[in-house]
BAFI-341147 format. One record per residue: x, y, z of N, C-alpha, C in turn; residue in one letter. Coordinates in steps of 0.2 Angstrom, whole numbers, plus 5000, padded with zeros to 4 digits. Example, Ala and Ser with C-alpha at 12.3 -4.5 7.8 and 13.67 -1.06 7.14 Angstrom:
<nodes>
<<5066,4972,5039>,<5062,4978,5039>,<5066,4984,5039>,'a'>
<<5064,4989,5035>,<5068,4995,5036>,<5064,5000,5039>,'s'>
</nodes>
This chain:
<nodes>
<<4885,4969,5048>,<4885,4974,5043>,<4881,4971,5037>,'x'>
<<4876,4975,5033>,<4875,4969,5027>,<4879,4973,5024>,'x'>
<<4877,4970,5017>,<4879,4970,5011>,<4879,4977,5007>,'x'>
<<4874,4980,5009>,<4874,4988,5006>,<4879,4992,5010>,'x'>
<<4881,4991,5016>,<4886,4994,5021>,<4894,4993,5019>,'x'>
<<4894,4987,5017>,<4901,4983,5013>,<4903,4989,5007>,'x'>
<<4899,4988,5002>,<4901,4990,4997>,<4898,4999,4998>,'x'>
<<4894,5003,5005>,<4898,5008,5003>,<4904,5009,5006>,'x'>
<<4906,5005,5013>,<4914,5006,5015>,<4917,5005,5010>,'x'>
<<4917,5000,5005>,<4923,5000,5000>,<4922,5008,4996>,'x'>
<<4914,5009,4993>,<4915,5015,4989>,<4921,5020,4995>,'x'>
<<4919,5021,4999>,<4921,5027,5007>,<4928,5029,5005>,'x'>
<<4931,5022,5005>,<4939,5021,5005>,<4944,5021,4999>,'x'>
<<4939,5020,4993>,<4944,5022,4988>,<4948,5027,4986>,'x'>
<<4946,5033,4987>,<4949,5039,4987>,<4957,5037,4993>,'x'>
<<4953,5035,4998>,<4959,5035,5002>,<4964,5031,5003>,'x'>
<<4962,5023,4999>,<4966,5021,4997>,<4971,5023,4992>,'x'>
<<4967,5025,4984>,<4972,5028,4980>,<4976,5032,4983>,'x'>
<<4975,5039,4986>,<4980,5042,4991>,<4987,5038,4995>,'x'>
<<4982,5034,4997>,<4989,5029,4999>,<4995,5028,4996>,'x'>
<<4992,5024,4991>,<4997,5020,4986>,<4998,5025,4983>,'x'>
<<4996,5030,4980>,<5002,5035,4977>,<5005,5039,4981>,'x'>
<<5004,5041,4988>,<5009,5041,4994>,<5015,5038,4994>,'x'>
<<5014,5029,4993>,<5019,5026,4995>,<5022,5026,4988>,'x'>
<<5019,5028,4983>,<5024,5027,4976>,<5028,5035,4976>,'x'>
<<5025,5039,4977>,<5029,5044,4979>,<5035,5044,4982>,'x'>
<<5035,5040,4990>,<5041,5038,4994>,<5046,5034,4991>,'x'>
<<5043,5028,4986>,<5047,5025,4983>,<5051,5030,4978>,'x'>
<<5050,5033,4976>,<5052,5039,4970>,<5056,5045,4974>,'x'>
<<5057,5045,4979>,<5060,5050,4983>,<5066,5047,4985>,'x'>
<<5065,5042,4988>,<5070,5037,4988>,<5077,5035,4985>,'x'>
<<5073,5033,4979>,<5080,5032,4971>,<5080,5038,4971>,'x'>
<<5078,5046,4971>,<5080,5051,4971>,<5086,5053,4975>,'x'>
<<5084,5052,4983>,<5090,5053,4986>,<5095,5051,4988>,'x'>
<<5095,5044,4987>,<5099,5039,4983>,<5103,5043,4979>,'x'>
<<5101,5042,4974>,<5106,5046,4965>,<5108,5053,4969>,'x'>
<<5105,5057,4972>,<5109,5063,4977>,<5114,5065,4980>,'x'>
<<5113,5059,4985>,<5119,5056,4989>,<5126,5052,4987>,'x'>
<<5124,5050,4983>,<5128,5046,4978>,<5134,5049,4973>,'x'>
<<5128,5056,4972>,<5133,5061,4968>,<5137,5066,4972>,'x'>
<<5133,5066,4978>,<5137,5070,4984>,<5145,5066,4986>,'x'>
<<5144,5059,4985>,<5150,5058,4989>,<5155,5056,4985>,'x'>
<<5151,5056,4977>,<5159,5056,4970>,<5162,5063,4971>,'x'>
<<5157,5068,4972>,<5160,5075,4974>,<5163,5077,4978>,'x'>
<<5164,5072,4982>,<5168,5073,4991>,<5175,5067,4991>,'x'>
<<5175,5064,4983>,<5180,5059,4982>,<5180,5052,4982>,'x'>
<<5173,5051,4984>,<5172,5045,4982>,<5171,5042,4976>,'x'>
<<5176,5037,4973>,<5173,5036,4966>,<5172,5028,4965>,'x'>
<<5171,5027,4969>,<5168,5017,4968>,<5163,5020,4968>,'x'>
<<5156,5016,4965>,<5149,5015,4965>,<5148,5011,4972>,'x'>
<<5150,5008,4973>,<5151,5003,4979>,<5151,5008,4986>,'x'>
<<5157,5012,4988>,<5155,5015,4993>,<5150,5020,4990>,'x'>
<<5152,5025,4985>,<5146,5030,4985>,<5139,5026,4988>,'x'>
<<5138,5019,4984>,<5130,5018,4986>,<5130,5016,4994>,'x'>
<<5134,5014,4999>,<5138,5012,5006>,<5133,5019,5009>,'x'>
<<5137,5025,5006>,<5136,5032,5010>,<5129,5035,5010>,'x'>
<<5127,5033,5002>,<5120,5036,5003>,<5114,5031,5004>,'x'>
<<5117,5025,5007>,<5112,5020,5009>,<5111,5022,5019>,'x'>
<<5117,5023,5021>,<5117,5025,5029>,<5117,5033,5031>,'x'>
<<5115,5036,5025>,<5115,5043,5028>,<5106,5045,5031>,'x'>
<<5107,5049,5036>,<5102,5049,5038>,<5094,5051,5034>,'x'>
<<5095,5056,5031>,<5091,5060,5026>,<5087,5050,5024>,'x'>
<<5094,5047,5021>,<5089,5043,5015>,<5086,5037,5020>,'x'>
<<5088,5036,5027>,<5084,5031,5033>,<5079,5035,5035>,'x'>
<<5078,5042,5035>,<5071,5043,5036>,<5066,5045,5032>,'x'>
<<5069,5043,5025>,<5064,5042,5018>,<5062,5033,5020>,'x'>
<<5066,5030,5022>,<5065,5026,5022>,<5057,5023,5027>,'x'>
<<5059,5026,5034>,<5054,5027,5039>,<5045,5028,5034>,'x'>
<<5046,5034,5031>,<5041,5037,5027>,<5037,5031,5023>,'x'>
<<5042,5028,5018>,<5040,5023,5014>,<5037,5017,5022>,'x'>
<<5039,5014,5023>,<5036,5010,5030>,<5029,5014,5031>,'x'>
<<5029,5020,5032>,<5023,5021,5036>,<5015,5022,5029>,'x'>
<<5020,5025,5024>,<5014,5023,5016>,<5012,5017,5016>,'x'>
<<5019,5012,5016>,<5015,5003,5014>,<5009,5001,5020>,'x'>
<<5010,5004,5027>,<5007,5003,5030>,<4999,5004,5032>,'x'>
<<4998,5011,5029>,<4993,5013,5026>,<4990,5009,5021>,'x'>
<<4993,5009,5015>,<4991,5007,5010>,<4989,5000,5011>,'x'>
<<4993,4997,5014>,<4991,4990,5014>,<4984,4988,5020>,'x'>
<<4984,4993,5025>,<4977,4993,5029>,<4971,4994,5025>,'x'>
<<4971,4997,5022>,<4967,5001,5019>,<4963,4996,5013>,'x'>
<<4969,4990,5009>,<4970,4987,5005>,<4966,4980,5008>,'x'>
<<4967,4979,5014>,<4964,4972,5016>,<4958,4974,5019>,'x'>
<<4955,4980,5022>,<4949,4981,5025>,<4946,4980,5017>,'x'>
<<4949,4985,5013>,<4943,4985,5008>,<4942,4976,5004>,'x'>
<<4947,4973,5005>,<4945,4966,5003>,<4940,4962,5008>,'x'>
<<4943,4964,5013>,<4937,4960,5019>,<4929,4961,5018>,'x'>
<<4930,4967,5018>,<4920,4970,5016>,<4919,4966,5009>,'x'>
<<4925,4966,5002>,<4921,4963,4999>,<4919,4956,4998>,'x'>
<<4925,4952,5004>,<4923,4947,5005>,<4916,4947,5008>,'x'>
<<4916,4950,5012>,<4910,4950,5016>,<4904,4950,5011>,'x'>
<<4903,4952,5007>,<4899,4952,5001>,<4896,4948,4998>,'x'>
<<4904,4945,4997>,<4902,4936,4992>,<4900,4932,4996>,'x'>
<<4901,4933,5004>,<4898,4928,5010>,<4891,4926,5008>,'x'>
<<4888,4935,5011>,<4882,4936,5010>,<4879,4932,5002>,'x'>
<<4882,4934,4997>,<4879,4933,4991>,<4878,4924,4989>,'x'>
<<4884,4923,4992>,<4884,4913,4994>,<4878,4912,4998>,'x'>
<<4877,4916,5004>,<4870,4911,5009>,<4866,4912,5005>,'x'>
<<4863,4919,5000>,<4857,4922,4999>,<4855,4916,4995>,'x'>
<<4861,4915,4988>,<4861,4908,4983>,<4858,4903,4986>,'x'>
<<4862,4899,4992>,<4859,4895,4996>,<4851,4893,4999>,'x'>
<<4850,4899,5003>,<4845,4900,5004>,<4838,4899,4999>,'x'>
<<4840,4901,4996>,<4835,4901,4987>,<4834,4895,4985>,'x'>
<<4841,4889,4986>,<4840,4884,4982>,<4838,4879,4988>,'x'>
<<4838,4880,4993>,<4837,4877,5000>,<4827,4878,4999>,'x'>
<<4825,4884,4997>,<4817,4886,4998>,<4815,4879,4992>,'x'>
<<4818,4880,4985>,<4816,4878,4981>,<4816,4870,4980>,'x'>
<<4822,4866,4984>,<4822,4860,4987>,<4815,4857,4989>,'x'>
<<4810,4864,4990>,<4808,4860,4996>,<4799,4861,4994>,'x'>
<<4799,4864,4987>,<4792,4865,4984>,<4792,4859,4982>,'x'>
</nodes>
């Protein structure tokens, strides 16, 4: 792939990574939400420790499949996050031989 290829896959992907990450920050915010939800639900059903309240809204199902969702954002986000580093590496590769090369020709006048 050269170098023009790298840096359009990076431009290609940035939307899609931003998507990501505000994805996953989303889930993390939905999270503390159902959390603080569930927490209030079980002072309201008699639970008054902080302690089990956060027990009940830690094992309820609702906030194990917010949890799932955050998993599947970081995962995205983090693909997305290391392709686009690898192309830029790829980049610097390229732009280290070209240097090379140049001073390799010039060695030699």
């Amino acid at each position: 792939m050269t170098p023009e290829r790298h840096a359009q896959f990076i431009y290609d992907n940035s939307t899609a990574y931003a998507n990501a990450k505000s994805n996953r920050i989303a889930c993390e915010l939905k999270l503390k939400t159902a959390k603080a939800i569930l927490m209030k639900q079980a002072y309201v059903e008699g639970v008054t420790q902080i302690a089990g309240q956060e027990r009940d809204a830690l094992a309820d199902p609702e906030y194990i499949g917010l949890i799932d969702d955050l998993m599947l954002a970081v995962k995205e986000e983090e693909t997305l996050k290391y392709q686009i580093q690898a192309s830029d590496l790829q980049i610097q590769i390229w732009r280290t031989r070209e240097a090379s090369e140049r001073l390799g020709i010039r060695s030699h006048e």
